[in-house]
C-alpha positions in Angstrom: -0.7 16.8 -6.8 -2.9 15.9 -9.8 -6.0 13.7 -9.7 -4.2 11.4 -11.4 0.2 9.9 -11.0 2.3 7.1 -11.2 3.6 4.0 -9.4 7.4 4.5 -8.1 8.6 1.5 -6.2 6.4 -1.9 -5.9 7.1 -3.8 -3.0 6.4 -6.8 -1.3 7.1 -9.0 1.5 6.8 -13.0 1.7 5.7 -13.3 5.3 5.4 -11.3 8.8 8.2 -8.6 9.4 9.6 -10.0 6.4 11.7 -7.3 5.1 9.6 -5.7 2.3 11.7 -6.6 -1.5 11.4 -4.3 -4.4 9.9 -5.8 -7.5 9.6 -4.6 -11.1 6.4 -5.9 -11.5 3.9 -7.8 -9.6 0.4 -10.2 -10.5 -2.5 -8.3 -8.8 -5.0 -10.7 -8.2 -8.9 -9.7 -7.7 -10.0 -10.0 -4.3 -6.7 -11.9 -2.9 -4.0 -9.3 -3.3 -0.9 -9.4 -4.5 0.7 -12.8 -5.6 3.8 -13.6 -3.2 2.9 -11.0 -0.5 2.1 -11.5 3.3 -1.5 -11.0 3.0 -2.0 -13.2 -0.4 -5.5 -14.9 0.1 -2.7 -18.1 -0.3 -0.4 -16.6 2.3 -1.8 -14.6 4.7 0.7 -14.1 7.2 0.4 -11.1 7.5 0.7 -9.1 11.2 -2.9 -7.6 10.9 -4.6 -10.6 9.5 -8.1 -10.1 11.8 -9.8 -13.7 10.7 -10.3 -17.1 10.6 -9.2 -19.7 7.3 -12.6 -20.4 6.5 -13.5 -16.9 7.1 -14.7 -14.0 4.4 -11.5 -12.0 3.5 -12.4 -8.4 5.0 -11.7 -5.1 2.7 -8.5 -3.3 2.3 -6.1 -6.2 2.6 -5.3 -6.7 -1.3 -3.4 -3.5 -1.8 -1.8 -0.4 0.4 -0.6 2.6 -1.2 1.8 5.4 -0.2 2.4 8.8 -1.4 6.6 9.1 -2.4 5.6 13.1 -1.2 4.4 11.6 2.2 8.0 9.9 2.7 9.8 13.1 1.7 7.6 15.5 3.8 8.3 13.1 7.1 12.5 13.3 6.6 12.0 16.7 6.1 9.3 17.8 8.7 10.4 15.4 11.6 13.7 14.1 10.8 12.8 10.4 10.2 14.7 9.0 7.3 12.8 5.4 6.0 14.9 3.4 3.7 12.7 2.3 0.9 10.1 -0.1 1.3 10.7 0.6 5.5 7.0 2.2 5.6 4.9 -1.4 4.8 3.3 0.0 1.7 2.8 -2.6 -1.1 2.7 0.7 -3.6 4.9 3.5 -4.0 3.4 6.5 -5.5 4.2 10.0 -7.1 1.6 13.0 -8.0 -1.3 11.7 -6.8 -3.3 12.3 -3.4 -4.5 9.0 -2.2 -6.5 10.0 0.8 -9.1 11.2 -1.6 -9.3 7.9 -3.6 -11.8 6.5 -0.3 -14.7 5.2 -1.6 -13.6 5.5 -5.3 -12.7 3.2 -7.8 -9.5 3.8 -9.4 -7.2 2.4 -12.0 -3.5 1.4 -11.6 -2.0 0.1 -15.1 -4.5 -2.2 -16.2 -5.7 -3.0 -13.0 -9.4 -1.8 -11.3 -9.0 -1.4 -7.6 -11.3 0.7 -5.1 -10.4 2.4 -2.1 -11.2 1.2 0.9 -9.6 3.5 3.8 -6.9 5.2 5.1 -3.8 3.1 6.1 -3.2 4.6 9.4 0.5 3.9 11.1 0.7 1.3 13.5 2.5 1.1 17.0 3.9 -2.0 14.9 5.3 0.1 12.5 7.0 2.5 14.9 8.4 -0.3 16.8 10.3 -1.0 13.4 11.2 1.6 12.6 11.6 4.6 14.8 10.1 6.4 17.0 8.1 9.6 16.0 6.9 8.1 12.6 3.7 7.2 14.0 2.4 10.8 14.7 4.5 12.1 11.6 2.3 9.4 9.3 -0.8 9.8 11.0 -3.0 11.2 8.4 -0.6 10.7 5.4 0.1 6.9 5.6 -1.3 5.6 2.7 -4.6 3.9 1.3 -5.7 0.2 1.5 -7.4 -1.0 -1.2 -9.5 -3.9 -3.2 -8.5 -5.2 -5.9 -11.4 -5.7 -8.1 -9.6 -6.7 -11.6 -6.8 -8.9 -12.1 -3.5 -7.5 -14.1 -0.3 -6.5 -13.4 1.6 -3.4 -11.9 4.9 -2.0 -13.1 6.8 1.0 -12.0 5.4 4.1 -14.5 2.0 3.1 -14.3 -0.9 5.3 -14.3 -2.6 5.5 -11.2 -6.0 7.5 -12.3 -9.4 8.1 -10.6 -12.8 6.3 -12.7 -15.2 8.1 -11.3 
């Protein structure tokens, strides 16, 4: 992988265990996410929202990213098979490794974003999937992220480092 790829599949999903839809583009809004997905500042109905209405938004809610490689390597190494958009991610991604985009500012399209942390599986996640795809994602699950300018996303979009 290169320090720098491209957005696959967008996906989003309108409320808790909603199934996740594929979109061609989506409005990434600074510092509330993506517009019409479970953890939209207007939404958030998301199954890890950790806080109150009147409470400050915490980090790494805006945006999760997954590596398209990541999905392969788990139906290849383990068996596990996830129909697209099964894995929870907002972002599908190809040739670029997002675990080292913690703590860096990075560019997808025309939108500024920063990384935030890892997105570690969830017991939630296996219980929706399958069993096994907790330790086979553990380390490989994806990055959540801040949006910090507004624009839109599109399949073929360059996901590069700033910094």
């Amino acid at each position: 992988m290169t320090g720098s790829g491209t957005v696959e599949r967008i996906f989003i999903a309108p409320e808790a265990e909603a199934k996740m839809e594929e979109q061609t583009d989506v409005e990434a809004v600074a510092g509330q996410g993506l517009r019409g997905d479970r953890y939209f500042s207007e939404i958030e109905t998301g199954t890890f929202v950790e806080w109150e209405p009147d409470e400050e938004r915490h980090d790494g809610y805006d945006l999760t990213l997954i590596e398209q490689e990541a999905v392969t390597a788990i139906e290849r190494e383990a068996g596990i098979e996830l129909v697209p958009g099964e894995h929870r991610r907002n972002i599908e991604t190809r040739d670029v490794a997002l675990n080292h985009l913690v703590g860096q500012r990075f560019r997808v399209g025309d939108v500024i974003c920063r990384g935030d942390r890892l997105c570690e599986p969830c017991n939630h996640l296996q219980r929706i999937t399958q069993d096994g795809v907790l330790q086979a994602l553990t380390h490989r699950g994806g990055l959540r992220a801040d949006i910090l300018e507004d624009g839109m996303i599109r399949p073929g979009d360059v996901i590069e480092p700033l910094e």
